[in-house]
C-alpha positions in Angstrom: 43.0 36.4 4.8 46.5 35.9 6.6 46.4 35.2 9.9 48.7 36.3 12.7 49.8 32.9 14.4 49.2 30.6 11.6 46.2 29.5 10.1 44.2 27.3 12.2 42.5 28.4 15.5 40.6 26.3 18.2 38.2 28.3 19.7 36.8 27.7 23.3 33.5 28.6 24.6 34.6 31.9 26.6 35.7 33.6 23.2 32.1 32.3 21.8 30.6 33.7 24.5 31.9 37.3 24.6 31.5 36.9 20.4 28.1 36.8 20.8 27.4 39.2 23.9 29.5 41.8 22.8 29.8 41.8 18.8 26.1 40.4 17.9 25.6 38.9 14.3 21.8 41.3 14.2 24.4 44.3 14.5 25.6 45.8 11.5 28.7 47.3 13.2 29.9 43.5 13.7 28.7 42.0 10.1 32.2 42.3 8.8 33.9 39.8 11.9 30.8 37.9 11.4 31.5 37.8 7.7 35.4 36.9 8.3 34.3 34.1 11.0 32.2 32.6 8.0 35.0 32.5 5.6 37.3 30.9 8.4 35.1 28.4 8.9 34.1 27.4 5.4 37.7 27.2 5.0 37.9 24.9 7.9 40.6 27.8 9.9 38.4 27.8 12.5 36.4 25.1 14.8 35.9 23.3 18.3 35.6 20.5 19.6 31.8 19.1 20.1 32.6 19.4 23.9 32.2 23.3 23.2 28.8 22.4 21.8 27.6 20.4 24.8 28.7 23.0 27.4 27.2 25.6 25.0 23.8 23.1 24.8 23.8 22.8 29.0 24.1 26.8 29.3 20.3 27.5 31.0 20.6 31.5 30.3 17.6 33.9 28.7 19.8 34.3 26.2 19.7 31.8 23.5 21.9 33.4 20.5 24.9 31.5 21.3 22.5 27.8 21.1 21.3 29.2 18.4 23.9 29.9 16.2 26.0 26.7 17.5 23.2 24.4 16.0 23.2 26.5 12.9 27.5 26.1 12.8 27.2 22.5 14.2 28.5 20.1 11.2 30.8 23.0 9.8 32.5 24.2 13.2 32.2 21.4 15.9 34.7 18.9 15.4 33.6 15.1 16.8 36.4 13.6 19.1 37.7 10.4 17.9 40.1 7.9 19.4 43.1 10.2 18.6 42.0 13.0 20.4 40.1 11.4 23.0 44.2 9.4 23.8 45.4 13.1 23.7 43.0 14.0 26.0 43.2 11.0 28.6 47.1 11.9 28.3 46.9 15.9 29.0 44.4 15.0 32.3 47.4 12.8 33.0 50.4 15.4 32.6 47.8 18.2 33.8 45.5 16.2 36.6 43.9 19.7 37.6 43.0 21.0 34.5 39.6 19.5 34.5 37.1 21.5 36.4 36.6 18.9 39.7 32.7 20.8 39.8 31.8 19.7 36.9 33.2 16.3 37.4 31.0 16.1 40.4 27.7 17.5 38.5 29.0 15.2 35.2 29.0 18.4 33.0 31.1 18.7 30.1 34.5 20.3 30.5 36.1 21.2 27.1 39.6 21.8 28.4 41.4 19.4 27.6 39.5 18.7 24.8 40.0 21.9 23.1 43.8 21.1 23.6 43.2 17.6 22.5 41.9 18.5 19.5 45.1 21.4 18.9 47.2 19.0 19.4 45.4 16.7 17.1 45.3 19.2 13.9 48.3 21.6 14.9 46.4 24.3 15.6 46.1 27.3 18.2 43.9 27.8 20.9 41.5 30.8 21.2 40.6 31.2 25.1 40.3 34.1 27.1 42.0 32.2 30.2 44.1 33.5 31.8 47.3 32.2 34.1 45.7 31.6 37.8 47.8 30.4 40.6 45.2 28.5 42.5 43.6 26.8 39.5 45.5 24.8 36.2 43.6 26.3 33.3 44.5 26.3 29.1 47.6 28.5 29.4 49.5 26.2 32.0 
């Protein structure tokens, strides 16, 4: 499969998220990008950070699917951070001191931000977020 912005994608929870809400795995309309997400990630084209699996883990929804399928996916897809990415990320809060989300700071929750750039940084890959440019707020984009 060729991809359209090179061959390695990050993927943050948001994209997980409207994955599974939108394109469920039970649906046979969605096996075939369920079926391409597989390959990707046996072929190690596709992952996140383990970050993405704690704030994914903390999520207190009726809706299990996404827990689910991120224990299922969590020794092929969720990537550990070790002491390179964790300098990358100590250096992008420095460059970027608003990018980590100050609410979960106060409630010690798991922010994957700039983890999930960290870790693209890390392996040269690109990010898949569905963030958008905000002017009040520093977010992936930025």
């Amino acid at each position: 499969m060729e991809l359209p912005f090179g061959d390695k994608y990050v993927v943050d929870t948001n994209v997980l998220i409207t994955l599974i809400n939108f394109y469920p795995q039970n649906n046979p309309t969605f096996k075939a990008i369920w079926d391409e997400i597989g390959v990707l990630i046996k072929q190690k084209n596709m992952f996140s950070t383990n970050v993405v699996y704690e704030e994914i883990m903390r999520y207190l929804g009726k809706d299990d699917r996404l827990k689910k399928w991120a224990v299922a996916h969590k020794k092929r897809f969720f990537i550990s951070t070790n002491p390179e990415i964790f300098q990358f990320a100590k250096d992008i809060i420095k460059d970027f001191p608003d990018l980590p989300d100050k609410k979960k700071l106060q409630t010690g929750e798991p922010d994957a931000d700039p983890f999930l750039i960290a870790l693209a940084q890390a392996k040269g890959t690109t990010i898949i977020t569905q963030e958008k440019d905000d002017p009040n707020k520093t977010k992936i984009p930025d």
